[in-house]
Each structure stands twice: as structure tokens, then as C-alpha cells.
C-alpha positions as a Markdown table, in Angstrom:
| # | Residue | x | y | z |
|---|---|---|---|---|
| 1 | Unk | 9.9 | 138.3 | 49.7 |
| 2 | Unk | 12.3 | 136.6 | 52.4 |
| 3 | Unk | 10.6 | 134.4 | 54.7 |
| 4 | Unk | 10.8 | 134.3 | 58.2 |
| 5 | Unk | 12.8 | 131.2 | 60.2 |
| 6 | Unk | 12.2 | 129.4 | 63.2 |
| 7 | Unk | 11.7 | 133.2 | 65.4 |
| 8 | Unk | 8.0 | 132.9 | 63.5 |
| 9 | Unk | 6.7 | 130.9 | 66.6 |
| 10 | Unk | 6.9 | 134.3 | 68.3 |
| 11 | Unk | 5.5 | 136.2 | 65.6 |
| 12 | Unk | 2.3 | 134.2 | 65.3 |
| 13 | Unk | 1.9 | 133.9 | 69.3 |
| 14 | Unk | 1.8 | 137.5 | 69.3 |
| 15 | Unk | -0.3 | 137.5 | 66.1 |
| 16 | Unk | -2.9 | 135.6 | 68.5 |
| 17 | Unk | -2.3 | 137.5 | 71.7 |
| 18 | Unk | -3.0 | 140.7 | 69.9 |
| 19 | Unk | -6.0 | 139.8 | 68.4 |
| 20 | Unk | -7.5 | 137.9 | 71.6 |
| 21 | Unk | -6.6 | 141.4 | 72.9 |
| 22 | Unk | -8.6 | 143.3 | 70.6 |
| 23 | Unk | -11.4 | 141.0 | 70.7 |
| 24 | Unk | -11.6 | 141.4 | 74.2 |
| 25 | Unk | -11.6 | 144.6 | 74.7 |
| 26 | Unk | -14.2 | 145.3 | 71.9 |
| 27 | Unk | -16.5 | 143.0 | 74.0 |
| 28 | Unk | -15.7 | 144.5 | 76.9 |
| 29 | Unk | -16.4 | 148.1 | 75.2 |
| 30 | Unk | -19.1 | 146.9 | 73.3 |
| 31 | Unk | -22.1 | 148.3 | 76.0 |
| 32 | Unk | -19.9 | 151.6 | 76.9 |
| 33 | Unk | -22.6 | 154.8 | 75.4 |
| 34 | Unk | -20.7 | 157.9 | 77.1 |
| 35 | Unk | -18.6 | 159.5 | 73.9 |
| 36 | Unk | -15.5 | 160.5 | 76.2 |
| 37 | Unk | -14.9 | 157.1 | 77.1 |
| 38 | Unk | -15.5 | 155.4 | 74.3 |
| 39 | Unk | -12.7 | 157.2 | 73.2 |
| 40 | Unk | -10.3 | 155.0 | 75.4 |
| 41 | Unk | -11.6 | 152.3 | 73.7 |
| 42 | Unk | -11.9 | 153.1 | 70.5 |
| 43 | Unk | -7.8 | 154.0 | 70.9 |
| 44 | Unk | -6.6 | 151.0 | 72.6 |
| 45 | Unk | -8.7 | 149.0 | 70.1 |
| 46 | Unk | -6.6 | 150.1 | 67.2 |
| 47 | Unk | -3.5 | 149.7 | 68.7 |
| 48 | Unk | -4.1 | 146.1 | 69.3 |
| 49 | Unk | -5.9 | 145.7 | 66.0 |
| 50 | Unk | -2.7 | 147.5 | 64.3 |
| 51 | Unk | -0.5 | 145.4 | 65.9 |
| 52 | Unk | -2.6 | 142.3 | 65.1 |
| 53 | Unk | -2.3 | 143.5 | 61.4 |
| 54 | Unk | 1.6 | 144.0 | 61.4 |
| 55 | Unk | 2.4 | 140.3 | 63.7 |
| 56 | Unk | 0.7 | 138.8 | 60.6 |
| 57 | Unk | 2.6 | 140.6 | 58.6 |
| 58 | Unk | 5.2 | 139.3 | 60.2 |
| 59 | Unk | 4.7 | 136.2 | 60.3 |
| 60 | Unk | 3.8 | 135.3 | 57.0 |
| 61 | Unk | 6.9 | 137.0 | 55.6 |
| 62 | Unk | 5.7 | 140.1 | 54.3 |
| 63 | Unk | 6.8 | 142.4 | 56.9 |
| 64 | Unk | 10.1 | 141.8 | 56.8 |
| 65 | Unk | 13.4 | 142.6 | 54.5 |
| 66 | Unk | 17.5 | 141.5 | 54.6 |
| 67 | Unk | 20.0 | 144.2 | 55.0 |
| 68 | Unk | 23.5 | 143.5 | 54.0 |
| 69 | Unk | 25.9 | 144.9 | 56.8 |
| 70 | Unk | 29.5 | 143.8 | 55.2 |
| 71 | Unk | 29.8 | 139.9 | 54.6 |
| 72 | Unk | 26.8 | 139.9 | 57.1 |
| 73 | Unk | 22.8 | 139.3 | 56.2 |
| 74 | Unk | 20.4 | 140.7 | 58.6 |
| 75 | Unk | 16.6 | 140.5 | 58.8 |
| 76 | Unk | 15.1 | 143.3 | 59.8 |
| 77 | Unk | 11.3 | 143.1 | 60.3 |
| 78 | Unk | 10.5 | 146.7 | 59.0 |
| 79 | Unk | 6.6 | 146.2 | 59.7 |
| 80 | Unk | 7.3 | 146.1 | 63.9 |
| 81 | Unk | 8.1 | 149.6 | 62.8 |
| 82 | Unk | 5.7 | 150.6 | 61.0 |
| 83 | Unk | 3.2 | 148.9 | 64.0 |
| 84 | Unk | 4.9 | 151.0 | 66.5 |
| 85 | Unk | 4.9 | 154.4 | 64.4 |
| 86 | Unk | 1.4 | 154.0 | 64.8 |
| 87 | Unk | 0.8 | 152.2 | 68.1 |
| 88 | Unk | 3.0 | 154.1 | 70.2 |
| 89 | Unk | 1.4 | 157.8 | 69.5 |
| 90 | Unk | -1.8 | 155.9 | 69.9 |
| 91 | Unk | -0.6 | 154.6 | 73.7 |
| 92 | Unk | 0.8 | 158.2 | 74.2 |
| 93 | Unk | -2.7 | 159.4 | 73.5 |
| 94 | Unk | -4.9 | 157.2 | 75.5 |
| 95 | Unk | -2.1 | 158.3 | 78.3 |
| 96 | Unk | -2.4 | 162.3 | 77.5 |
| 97 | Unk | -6.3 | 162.0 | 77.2 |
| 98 | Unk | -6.8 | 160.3 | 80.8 |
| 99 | Unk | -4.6 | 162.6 | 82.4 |
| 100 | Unk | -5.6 | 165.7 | 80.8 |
| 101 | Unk | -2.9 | 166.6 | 79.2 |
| 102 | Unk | -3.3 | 169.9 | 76.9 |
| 103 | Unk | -3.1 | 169.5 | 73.2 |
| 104 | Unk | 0.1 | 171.1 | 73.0 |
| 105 | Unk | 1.8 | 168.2 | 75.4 |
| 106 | Unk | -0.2 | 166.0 | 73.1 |
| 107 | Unk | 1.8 | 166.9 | 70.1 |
| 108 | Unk | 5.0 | 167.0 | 71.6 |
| 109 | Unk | 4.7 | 163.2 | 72.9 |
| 110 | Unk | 3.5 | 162.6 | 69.4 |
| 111 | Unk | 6.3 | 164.3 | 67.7 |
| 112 | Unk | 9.1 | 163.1 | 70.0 |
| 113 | Unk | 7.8 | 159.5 | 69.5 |
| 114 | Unk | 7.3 | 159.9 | 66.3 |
| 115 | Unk | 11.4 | 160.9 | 65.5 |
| 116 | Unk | 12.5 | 158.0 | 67.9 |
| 117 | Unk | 10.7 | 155.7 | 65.7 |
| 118 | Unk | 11.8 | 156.9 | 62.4 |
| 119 | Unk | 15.6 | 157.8 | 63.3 |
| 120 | Unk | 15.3 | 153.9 | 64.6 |
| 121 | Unk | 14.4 | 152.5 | 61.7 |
| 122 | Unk | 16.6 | 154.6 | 59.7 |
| 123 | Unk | 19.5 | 152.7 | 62.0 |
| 124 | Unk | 18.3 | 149.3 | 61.2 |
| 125 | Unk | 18.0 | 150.2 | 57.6 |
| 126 | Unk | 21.6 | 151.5 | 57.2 |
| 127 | Unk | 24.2 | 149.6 | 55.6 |
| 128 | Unk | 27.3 | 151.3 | 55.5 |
| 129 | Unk | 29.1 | 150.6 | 58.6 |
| 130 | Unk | 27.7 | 148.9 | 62.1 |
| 131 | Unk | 28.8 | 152.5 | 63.6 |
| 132 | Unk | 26.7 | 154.2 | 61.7 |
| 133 | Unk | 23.7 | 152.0 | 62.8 |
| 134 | Unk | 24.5 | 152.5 | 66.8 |
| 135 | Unk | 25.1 | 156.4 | 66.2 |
| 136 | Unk | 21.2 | 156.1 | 64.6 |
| 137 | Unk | 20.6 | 154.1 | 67.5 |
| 138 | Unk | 21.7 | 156.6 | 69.9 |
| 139 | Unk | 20.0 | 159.3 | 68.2 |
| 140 | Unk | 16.3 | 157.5 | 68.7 |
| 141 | Unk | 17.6 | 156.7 | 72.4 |
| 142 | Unk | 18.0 | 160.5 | 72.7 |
| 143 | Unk | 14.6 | 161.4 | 71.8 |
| 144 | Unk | 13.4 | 158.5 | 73.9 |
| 145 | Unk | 14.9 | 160.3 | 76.7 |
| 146 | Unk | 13.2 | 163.8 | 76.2 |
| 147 | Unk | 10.2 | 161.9 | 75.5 |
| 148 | Unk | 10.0 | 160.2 | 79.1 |
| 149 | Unk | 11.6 | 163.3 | 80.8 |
| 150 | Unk | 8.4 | 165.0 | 78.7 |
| 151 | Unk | 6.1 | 162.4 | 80.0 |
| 152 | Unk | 6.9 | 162.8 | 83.4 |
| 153 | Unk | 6.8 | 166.3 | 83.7 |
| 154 | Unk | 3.8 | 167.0 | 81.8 |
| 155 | Unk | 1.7 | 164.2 | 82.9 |
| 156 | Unk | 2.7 | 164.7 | 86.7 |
| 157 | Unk | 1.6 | 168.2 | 86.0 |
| 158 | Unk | -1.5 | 167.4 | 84.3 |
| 159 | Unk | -3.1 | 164.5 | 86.7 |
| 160 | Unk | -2.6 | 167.0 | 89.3 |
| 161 | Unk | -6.1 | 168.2 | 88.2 |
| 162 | Unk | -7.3 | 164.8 | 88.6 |
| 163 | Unk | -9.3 | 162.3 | 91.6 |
| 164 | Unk | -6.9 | 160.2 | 93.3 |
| 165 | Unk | -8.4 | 157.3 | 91.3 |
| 166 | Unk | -7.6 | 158.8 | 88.0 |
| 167 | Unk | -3.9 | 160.0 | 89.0 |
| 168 | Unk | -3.1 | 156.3 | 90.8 |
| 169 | Unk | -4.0 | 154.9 | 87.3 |
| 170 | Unk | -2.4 | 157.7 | 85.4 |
| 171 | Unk | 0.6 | 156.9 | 87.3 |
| 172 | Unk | 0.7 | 153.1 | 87.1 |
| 173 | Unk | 0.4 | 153.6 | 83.1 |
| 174 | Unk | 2.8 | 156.1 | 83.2 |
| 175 | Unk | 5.5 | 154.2 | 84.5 |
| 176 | Unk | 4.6 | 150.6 | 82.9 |
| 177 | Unk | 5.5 | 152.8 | 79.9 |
| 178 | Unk | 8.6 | 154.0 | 81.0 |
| 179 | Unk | 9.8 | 150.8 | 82.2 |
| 180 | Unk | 9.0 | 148.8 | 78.6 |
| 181 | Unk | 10.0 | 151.5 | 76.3 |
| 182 | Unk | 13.5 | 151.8 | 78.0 |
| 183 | Unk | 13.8 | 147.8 | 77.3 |
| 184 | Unk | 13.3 | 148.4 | 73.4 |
| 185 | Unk | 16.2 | 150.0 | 73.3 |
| 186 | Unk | 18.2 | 147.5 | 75.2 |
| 187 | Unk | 16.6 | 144.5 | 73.0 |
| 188 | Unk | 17.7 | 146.7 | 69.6 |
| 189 | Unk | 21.8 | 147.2 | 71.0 |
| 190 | Unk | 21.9 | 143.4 | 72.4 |
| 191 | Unk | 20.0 | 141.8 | 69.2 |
| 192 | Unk | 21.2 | 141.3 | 65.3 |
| 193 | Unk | 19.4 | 144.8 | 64.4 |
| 194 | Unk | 22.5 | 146.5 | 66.8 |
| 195 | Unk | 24.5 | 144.2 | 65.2 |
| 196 | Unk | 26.1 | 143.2 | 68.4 |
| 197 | Unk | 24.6 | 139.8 | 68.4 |
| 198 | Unk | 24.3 | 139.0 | 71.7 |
| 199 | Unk | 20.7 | 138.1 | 71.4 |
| 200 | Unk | 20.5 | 136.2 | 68.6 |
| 201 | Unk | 17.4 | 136.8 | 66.2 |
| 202 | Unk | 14.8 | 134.1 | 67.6 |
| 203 | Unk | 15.3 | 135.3 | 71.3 |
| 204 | Unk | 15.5 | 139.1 | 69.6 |
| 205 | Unk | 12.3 | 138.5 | 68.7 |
| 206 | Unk | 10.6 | 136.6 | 71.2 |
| 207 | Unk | 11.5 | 139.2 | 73.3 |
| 208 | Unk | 10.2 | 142.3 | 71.3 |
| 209 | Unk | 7.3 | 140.2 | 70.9 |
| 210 | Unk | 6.8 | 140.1 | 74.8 |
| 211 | Unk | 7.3 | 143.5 | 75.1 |
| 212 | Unk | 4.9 | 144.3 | 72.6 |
| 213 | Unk | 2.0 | 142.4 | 74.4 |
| 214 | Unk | 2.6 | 143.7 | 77.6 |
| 215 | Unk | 2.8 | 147.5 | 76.1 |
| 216 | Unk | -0.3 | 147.1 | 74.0 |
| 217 | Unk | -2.4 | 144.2 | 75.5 |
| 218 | Unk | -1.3 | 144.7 | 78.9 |
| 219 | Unk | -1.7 | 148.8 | 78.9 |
| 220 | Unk | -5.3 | 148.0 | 77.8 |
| 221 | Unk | -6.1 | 146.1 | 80.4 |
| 222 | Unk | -5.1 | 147.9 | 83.5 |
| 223 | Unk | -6.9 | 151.4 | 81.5 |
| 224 | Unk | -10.0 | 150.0 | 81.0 |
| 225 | Unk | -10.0 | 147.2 | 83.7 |
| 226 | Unk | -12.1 | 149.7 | 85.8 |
| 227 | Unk | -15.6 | 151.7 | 84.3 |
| 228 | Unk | -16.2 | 153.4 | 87.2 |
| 229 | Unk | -11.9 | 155.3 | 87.2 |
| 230 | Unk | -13.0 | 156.0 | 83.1 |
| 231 | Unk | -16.6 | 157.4 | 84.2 |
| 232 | Unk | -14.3 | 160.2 | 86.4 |
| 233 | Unk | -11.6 | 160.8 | 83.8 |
| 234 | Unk | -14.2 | 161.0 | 80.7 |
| 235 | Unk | -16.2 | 163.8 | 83.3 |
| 236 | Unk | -12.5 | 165.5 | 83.5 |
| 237 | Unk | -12.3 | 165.3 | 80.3 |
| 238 | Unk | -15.4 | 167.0 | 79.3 |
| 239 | Unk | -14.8 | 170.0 | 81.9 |
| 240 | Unk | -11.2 | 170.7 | 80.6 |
| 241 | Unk | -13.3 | 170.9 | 77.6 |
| 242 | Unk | -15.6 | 173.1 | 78.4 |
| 243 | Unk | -12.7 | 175.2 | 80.0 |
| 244 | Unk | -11.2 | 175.5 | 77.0 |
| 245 | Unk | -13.9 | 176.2 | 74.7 |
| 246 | Unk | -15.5 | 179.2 | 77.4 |
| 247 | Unk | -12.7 | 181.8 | 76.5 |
| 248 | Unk | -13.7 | 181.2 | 72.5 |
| 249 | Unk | -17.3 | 181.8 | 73.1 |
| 250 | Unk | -17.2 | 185.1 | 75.3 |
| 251 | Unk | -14.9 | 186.5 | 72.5 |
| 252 | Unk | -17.6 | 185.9 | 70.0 |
């Protein structure tokens, strides 16, 4: 098992931040008795708590592999993708469910995400030539790209049927999303896993580290900051519901 360097400063700080995270928001969600929001934070709790799991994974070496790219040895921390092949659907879903995205929009996110994160690691993995890993790369940045053009089009179409309250927060979400996930991207091309090197691997992951806190720790605070905004999404929630379910029962 190879062990991490100096860069595992930043794996245990966001070892801590991520379980301070969950902590808090499992106090915070501790008194919540309506079912349709305590789905919100039931969700964000496990993406915290996942992410917890994989920093420590991290950290402590187990989460993480070499790769030998030519006369080159890279570390590649394999469990920040297994954290974000659950996490991210996770985030996508808390997302879909507050703006009232159909099941069907649901899955796509899901799927789209899902091939971004897989055809990433596959590039990180590779070891055959550093083109090959960057035409990996740009085939995860692709499906990043329908993903957000996805997200915008569905979710501005879904929070339509929302209070201004719900859609303001649908929105912020929305794009504190778009704005981190296209920095990911940037971090993998710049860092060793790219191969380019401008970022070398303590400041590569210092910075995914930051990136993961604000996506995960950060998301989950601005979504359930306010009871009252989850109260009106959890009673949209349960009337798209009922919607949905009417059509089924008359055809009984």
C-alpha cells in the first residue's frame, strides 16, 4: 500500500471538515419530523459522511495507488473517485428533488455524471501514453458539458413550478455547482493526474480538497440553512407527487 506524502495535511483537513459537516448537519436535522424533508437531509448527510469515509481513506494511505506513465510515477488517489461516484449523483439529487425535477431528468443527471466520473478515472488509470489520458480527459469533460447544459435546462424548467423562495435557492445551488464542477476539470489538466504538472501534487490536492468542502459541506449549508424554504419545497414535492400518482389510480 503506497503512502501518502506531505499533500496528507490536506487530506486529513478535509477528513475533519467533512465530518464536522456531517455532524452538523445531523444536529441540525436531528428535530426535522416531515418525511419530504428529511429526505434533504438524509442525502446531504451521506454525502458528507461518504466523503468523510474516502478523506480517511485517503489519508491513511489506503485510497490511493502509483501509476507508471513512462520513466514517470504518479499517485493517483483512486478513492476521491470512488467518493465522487457516489457524492456527486447524491448532490444532483438533493438538487433534482428541491426543484422538482421529474424522474426521468433525475436519471439522466445521474447517468451523465455517472460516465464523467468513470471515463475520468479511466484517464487517470491509463498508462500507455499521456495522450491517451487527456483524450480520457476530454471525454469526461464532454459529458460534463451535456450534464450542465442538462442541468440548466431541466432545472430552469422544473423550478418554474416553484415559490420564488424555492427557485432563488434552486438557482444559487444550481450554479455553485456549475461554477465548482467546471474547476475539477481545470485542477485534473493543470495537476500530475493530467500529467501536465503545472500544479504539483500537494497544491493538486489541496486544491481538490477545497473544492470538495465547498461542493459537499458548503452545498449543505446554503440547502438546509433555511426550514422554512424546505417546508415549501417538501409541500411541492408532495403535490408533484400526488400529480403523478392521480393518473395511476383513475386507471385502476
Amino acid at each position: 500500500m503506497a503512502q501518502p506524502g506531505p499533500e496528507s495535511i490536506w487530506l486529513w483537513i478535509g477528513t475533519i471538515g467533512m465530518t464536522l459537516g456531517t455532524l452538523a448537519f445531523v444536529a441540525r436535522g436531528w428535530s426535522v419530523k416531515d418525511p419530504e424533508q428529511q429526505r434533504f437531509y438524509i442525502i446531504t448527510i451521506f454525502i458528507t459522511a461518504i466523503a468523510s469515509a474516502a478523506y480517511f481513506a485517503m489519508a491513511t494511505g489506503f485510497g490511493l495507488t502509483e501509476v507508471t506513465l513512462g520513466n514517470a510515477t504518479l499517485d493517483i488517489y483512486w478513492a476521491r473517485y470512488a467518493d465522487w461516484l457516489f457524492t456527486t449523483p447524491l448532490l444532483l439529487l438533493d438538487l433534482a428533488l428541491l426543484a422538482g425535477a421529474s424522474r426521468n431528468t433525475i436519471y439522466t443527471l445521474v447517468g451523465l455524471d455517472v460516465f464523467m466520473i468513470v471515463t475520468g478515472l479511466v484517464g487517470a488509470l491509463v498508462t500507455s501514453s499521456p495522450a491517451i489520458r487527456i483524450v480520457w480527459w476530454g471525454i469526461s469533460c464532454a459529458a460534463l458539458v451535456f450534464l450542465l447544459y442538462f442541468l440548466v435546462k431541466a432545472l430552469s424548467e422544473a423550478a418554474t413550478q416553484q415559490s420564488e423562495r424555492v427557485r432563488s435557492l434552486t438557482k444559487t445551488l444550481r450554479n455553485m455547482l456549475i461554477v465548482l464542477w467546471v474547476a475539477y476539470p481545470i485542477v485534473w489538466i493543470l495537476g500530475t493526474e493530467g500529467t501536465i504538472g503545472i500544479l504539483p501534487l500537494y497544491w493538486e490536492t489541496a486544491a481538490f480538497m477545497v473544492l470538495d468542502l465547498t461542493a459537499k459541506v458548503g452545498f449543505g449549508i446554503v440547502l438546509l440553512r433555511s426550514h422554512s424554504v424546505l417546508d415549501e419545497a417538501a409541500a411541492q414535492v408532495r403535490t408533484a407527487e400526488t400529480a403523478e400518482a392521480t393518473p395511476r389510480s383513475s386507471a385502476d
